[in-house]
TIMARSE-468241 format. One record per residue: x, y, z of N, C-alpha, C in turn. Coordinates in steps of 0.2 Angstrom, whole numbers, plus 2048, in hexadecimal, padded with zeros to 3 digits. Layout:
XYZXYZXYZ
...
// end
This chain:
81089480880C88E80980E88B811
80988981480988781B810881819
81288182181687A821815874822
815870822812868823817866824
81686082981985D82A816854829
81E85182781884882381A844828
81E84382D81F84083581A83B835
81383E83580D83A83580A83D83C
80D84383F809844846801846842
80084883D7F984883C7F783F83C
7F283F8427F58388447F0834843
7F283083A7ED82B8367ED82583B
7F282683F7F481D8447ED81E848
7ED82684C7E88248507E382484B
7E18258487DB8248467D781D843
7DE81A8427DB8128427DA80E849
7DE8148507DE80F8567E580F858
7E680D85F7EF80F85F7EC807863
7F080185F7F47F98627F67F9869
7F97F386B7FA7F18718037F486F
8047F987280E7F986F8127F4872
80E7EE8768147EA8798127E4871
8107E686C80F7E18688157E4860
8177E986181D7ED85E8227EB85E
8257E985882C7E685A8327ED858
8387EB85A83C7EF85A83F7F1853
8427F88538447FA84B8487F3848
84E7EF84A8517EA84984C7E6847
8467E58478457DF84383C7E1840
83C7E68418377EB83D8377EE836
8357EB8308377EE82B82E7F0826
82F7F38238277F481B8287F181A
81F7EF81981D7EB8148177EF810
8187EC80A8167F18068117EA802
8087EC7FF8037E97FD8057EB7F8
8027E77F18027EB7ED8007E27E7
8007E37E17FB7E07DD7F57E27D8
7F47DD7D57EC7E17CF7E97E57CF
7E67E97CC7E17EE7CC7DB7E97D0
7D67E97D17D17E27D37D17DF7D9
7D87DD7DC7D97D87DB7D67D87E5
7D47DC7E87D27DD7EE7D77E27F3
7DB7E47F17E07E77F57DD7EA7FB
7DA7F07F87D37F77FE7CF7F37FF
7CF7EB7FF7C87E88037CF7E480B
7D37E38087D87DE80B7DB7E5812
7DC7EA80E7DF7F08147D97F1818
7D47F28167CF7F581A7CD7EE81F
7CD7EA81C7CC7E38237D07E5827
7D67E48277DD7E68287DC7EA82F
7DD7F082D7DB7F78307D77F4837
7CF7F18347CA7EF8377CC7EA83F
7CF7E583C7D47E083F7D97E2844
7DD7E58417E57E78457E47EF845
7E27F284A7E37F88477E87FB84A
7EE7F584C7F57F984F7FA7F984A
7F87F68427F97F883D7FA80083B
8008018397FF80983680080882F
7F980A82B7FA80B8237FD812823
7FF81281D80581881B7FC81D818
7FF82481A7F98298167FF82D810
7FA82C80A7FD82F8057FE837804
8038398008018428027FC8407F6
7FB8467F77FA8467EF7F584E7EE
7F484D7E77F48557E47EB8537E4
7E984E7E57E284F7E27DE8527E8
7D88567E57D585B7EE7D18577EE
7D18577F47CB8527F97C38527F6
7C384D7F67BC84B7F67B884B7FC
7B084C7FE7AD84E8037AD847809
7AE84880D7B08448137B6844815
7BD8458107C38448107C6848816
7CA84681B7CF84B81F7D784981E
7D885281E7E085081D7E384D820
7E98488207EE8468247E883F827
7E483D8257E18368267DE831820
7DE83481C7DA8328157E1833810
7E483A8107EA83B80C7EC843810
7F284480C7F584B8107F384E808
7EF8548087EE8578027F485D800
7F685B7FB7FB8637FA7F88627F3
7FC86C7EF7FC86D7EB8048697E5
80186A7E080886A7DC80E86B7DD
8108727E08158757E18178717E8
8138707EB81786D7F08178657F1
8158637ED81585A7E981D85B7E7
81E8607E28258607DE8298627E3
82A8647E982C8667EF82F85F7F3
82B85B7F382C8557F782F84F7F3
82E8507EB83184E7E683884E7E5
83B8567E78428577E58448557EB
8428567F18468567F78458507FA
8438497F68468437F88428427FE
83B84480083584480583083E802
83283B7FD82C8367FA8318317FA
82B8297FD82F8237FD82F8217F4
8298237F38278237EB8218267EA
8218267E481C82B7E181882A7DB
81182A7D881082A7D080A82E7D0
80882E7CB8038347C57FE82E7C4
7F88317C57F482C7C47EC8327C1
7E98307BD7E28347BA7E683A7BB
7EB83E7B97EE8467BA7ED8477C2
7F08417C67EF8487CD7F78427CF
7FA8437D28018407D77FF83E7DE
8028367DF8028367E38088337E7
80B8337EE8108317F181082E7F7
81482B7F981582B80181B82D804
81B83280A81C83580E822832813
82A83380F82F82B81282F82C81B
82E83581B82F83482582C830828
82583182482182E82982382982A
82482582482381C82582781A828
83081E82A83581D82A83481D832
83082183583082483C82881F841
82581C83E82181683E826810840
82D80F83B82F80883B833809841
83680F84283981084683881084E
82E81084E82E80F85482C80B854
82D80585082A7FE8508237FD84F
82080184D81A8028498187FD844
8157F78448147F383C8127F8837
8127F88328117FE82D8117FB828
80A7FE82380A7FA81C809801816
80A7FE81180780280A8077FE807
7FE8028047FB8007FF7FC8027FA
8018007F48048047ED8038027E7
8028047E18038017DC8097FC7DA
8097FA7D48107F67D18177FB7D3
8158027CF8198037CE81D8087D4
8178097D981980C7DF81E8087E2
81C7FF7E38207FB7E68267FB7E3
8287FA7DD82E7FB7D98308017DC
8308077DD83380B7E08368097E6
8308077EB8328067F28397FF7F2
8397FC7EF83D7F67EC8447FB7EA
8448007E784B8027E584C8077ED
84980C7F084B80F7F484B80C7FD
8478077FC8478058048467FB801
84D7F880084D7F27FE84B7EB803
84D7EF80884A7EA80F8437EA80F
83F7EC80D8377EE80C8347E580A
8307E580C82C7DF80A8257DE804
8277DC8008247DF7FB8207D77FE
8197D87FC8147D47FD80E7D57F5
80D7D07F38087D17EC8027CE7EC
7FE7D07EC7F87CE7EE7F67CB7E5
7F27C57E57EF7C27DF7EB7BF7E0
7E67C07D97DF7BC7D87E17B77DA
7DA7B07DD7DB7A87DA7DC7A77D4
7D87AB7D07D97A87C97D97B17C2
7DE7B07BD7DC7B57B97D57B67B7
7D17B07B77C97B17B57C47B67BA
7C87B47BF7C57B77C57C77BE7C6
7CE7C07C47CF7C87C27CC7CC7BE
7CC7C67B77C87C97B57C17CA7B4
7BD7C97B87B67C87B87B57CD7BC
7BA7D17C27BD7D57C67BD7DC7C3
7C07DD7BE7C17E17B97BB7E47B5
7B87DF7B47B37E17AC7AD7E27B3
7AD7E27B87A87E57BE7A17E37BB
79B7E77BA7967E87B87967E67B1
79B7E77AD7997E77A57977EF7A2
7987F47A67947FB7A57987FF7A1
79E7FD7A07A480079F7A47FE797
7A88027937AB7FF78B7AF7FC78B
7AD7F77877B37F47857BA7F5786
7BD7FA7817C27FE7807C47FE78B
7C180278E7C28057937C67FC798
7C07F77967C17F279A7C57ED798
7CA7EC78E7CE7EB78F7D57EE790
7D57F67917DB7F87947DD7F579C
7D67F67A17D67F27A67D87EC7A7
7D87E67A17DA7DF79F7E17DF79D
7E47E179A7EA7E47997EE7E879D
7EC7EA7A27F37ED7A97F17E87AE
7EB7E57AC7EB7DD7B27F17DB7B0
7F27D77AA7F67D27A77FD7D67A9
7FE7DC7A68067DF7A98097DF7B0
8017DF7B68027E07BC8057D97BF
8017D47BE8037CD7BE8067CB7BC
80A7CC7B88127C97B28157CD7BB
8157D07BD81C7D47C481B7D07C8
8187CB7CB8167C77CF81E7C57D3
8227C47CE8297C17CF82D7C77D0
82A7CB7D38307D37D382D7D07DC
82B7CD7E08287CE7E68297C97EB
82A7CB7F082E7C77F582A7C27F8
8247C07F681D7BC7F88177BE7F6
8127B87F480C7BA7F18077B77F4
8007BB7F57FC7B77FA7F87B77F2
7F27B17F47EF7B27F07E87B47F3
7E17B77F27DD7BB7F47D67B67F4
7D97AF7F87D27AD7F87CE7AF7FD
7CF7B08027CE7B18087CD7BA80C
7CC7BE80B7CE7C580E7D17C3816
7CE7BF81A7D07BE81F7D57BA820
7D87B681D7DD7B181B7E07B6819
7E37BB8147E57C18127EA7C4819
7E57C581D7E77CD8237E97C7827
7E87C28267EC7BE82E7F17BD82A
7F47BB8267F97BB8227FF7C0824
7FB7C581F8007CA8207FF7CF828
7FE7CF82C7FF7CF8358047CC836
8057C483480A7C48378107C3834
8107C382D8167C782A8187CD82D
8147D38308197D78328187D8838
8177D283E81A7D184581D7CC845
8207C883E8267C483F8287C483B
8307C783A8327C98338377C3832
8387BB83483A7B78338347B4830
82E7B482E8297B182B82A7AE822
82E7B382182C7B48178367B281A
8377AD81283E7AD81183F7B180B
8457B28098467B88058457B57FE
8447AE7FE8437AD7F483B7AF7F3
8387B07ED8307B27EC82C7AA7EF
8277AC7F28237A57F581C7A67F0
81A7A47F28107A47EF80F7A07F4
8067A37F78037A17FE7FD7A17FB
7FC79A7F87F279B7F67EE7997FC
// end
C-alpha cells in the first residue's frame, strides 16, 4: 500500500485560498474549535458560508473508508483509504476521533490539525455528537462550539424535509434530534442558527480571539 502522509500537505487550505498570515495568531493562544450539533440544524450550510467568507479558515479533511463519489478529489473533499489502513491509523493513535456511519468509517487526521494550530492556522471541525465527545476527551482545550435550531419546531420541520420519507424513517430522525439536543450542556458555547451570517461572524471571531468565550457553557441567540 502506497504511503500517505495526513500533515495536510495534500493542501485542502489551498484549496479554500491561503488568508492574510499577518491575521494568524500564535500557537500560545491558538486552539480547535470544533462545530458540531443536530442533524438539520444547518451545520454544511453554516461551513460552506464559512469557507466562502474567511477562506484563511482551514477545515479539517476527513480520511474515511467510503470510495468517492464522481467529482470527489483525494485530500480535498476526504483522504480515501481502504479498511486495513483505516485500522492502521486506528491503532497507531493517527485519529483525533473516529465513527462508523451507514458501514463506512470515518475520522480525522490528528497531524494535520495539530500542524494547522501550530502554525497558527484557525482550524475548525465539522463533527458529529460523538465525534465532539472524543475530541473533548483527547484534545480538552478544544472549543466545543454547538450550533442549535430557534426552535425544536423548527428542527423538526427540518427533519421531516419534504414528507417523502416513512414515518418509521422520520421518527428515528425525531429521536437522535431529541438525544442530540439533551448534549447541548456537554459544550462550551451555543449559537443559535438564526442567522447563517450572524453564525460565521460569530464563530471567526471565536477563533481570532480566544479571550471571546468564558469557560462556563453560554447560549448566543
Amino acid at each position: 500500500m502506497t504511503e500517505r502522509s495526513w500533515s495536510g500537505d495534500v493542501s485542502a487550505h489551498e484549496a479554500l485560498g491561503s488568508g492574510a498570515e499577518d491575521d494568524f495568531l500564535p500557537l500560545s493562544e491558538r486552539r480547535l474549535t470544533v462545530l458540531s450539533g443536530p442533524s438539520g440544524v444547518g451545520k454544511s450550510t453554516v461551513v460552506a458560508e464559512l469557507r466562502r467568507a474567511h477562506p484563511e479558515v482551514w477545515l479539517s479533511v476527513s480520511v474515511t473508508t467510503r470510495r468517492p463519489r464522481p467529482g470527489e478529489v483525494n485530500g480535498v473533499h476526504y483522504f480515501f483509504v481502504d479498511g486495513e489502513e483505516f485500522d492502521r491509523l486506528v491503532e497507531a493513535g493517527e485519529l483525533l476521533e473516529w465513527a462508523e456511519f451507514a458501514g463506512n468509517r470515518y475520522g480525522t487526521p490528528r497531524e494535520a490539525v495539530l500542524k494547522k494550530l501550530a502554525d497558527g492556522v484557525p482550524t475548525l471541525l465539522e463533527i458529529d455528537l460523538e465525534g465532539a465527545r472524543q475530541v473533548r476527551r483527547s484534545m480538552p482545550e478544544a472549543l466545543l462550539v454547538f450550533l442549535a435550531p430557534p426552535s425544536w419546531e423548527e428542527l423538526e420541520k427540518r427533519l421531516r424535509g419534504r414528507g417523502t420519507e416513512p414515518e418509521d424513517v422520520i421518527a428515528r430522525r425525531l429521536e437522535a434530534g431529541r438525544i442530540e439536543m439533551a448534549a447541548e450542556g456537554e459544550f462550551d458555547l451555543t449559537l443559535v442558527n438564526t442567522s447563517v451570517q450572524d453564525v460565521c461572524h460569530r464563530l471567526i471571531a471565536l477563533m481570532t480571539d480566544p479571550q471571546g468565550v468564558t469557560t462556563t457553557t453560554n447560549r448566543e441567540v
